[in-house]
C-alpha positions in Angstrom: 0.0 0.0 0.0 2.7 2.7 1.0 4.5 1.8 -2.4 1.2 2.2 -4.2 0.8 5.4 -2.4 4.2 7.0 -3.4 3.9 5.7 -6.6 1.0 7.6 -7.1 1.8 10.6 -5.8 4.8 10.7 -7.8 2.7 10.2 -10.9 0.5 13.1 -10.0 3.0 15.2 -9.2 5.1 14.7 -13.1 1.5 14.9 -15.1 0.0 18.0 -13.2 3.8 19.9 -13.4 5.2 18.6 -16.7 3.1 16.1 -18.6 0.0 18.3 -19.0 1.4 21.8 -19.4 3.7 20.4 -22.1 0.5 18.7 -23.4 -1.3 22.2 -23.5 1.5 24.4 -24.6 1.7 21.6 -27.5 -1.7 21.8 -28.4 -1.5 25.5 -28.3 1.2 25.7 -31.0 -0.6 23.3 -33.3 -3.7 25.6 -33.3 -1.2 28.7 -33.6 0.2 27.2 -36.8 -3.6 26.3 -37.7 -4.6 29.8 -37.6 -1.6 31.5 -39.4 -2.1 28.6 -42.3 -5.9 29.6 -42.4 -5.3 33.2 -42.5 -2.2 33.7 -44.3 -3.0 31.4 -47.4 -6.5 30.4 -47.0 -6.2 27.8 -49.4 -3.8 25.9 -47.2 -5.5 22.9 -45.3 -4.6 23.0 -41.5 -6.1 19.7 -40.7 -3.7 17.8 -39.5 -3.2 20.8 -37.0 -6.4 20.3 -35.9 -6.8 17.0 -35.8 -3.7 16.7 -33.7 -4.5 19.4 -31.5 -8.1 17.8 -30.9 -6.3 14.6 -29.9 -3.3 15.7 -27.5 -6.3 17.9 -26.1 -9.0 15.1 -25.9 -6.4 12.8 -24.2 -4.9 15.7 -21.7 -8.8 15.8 -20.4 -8.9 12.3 -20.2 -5.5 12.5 -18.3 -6.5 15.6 -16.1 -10.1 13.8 -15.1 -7.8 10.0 -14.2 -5.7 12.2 -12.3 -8.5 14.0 -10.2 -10.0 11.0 -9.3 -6.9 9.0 -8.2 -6.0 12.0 -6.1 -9.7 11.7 -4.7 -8.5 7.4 -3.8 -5.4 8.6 -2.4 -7.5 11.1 -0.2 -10.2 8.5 0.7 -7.8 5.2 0.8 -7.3 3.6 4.6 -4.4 3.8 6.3 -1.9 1.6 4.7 -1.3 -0.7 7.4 -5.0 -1.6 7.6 -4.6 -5.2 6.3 -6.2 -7.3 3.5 -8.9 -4.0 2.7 -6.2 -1.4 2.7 -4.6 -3.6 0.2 -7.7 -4.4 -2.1 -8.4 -0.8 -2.0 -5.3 -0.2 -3.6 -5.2 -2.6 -6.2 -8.8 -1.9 -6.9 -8.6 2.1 -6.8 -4.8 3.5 -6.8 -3.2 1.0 -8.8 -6.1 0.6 -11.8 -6.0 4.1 -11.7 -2.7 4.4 -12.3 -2.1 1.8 -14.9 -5.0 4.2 -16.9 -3.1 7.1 -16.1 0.1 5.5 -17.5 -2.0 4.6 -20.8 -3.0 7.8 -21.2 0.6 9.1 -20.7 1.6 6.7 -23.4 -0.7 7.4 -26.0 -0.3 11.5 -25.6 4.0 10.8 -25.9 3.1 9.6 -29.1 1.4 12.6 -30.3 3.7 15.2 -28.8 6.5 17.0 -30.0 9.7 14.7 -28.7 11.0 18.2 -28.1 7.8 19.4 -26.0 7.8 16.3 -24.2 9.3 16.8 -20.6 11.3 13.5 -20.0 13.0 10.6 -22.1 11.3 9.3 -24.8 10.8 5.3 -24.9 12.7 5.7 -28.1 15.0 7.6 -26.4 15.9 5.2 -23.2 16.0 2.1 -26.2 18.2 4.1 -28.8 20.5 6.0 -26.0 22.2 2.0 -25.0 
């Protein structure tokens, strides 16, 4: 339970300070470029732009709403040393939670800028050996 709780509480603390403002500031830039396409040749197509932006911004919601409600399990979990219910509650609350936090985490590294992105790549880590 304790290492579920750090765990956690680590994760929330890299999405909420670097993970989702570098998914925002990302999504911003996309529908920057969007808007100087559309209005400085009209004829140019910023769709991809869009699309991208409506996905790294559809996914930082999703991301932003799993990390709200793991903070709420962390708030109402029992005291870790409370036996076989304390640990349930973890695997069953913290631990699903974070596995869907760590999806979401995945799936938006794949959409954002390598440079925007705050920490090491997994292509990174495998290409750096």
């Amino acid at each position: 339970c304790k290492v579920s709780a750090i765990e956690a509480s680590t994760l929330l603390d890299m999405v909420q300070r670097h993970i989702l403002p570098a998914a925002s500031a990302y999504a911003d830039r996309l529908t920057q470029t969007a808007f100087h396409k559309e209005n400085s040749v009209p004829a140019l197509s910023a769709r991809m732009e869009k699309t991208l932006a409506q996905r790294v911004t559809d996914l930082g919601e999703k991301l932003f709403d799993t990390c709200e409600a793991l903070h709420a399990a962390l708030s109402d979990a029992p005291a870790a040393d409370s036996g076989i219910d304390a640990a349930r509650y973890y695997r069953d609350e913290v631990v699903a939670l974070t596995q869907k936090a760590g999806e979401l985490i995945g799936r938006l590294e794949s959409l954002v800028d390598a440079k925007a992105w705050p920490y090491p790549t997994y292509a990174d880590i495998l290409f750096s050996v």
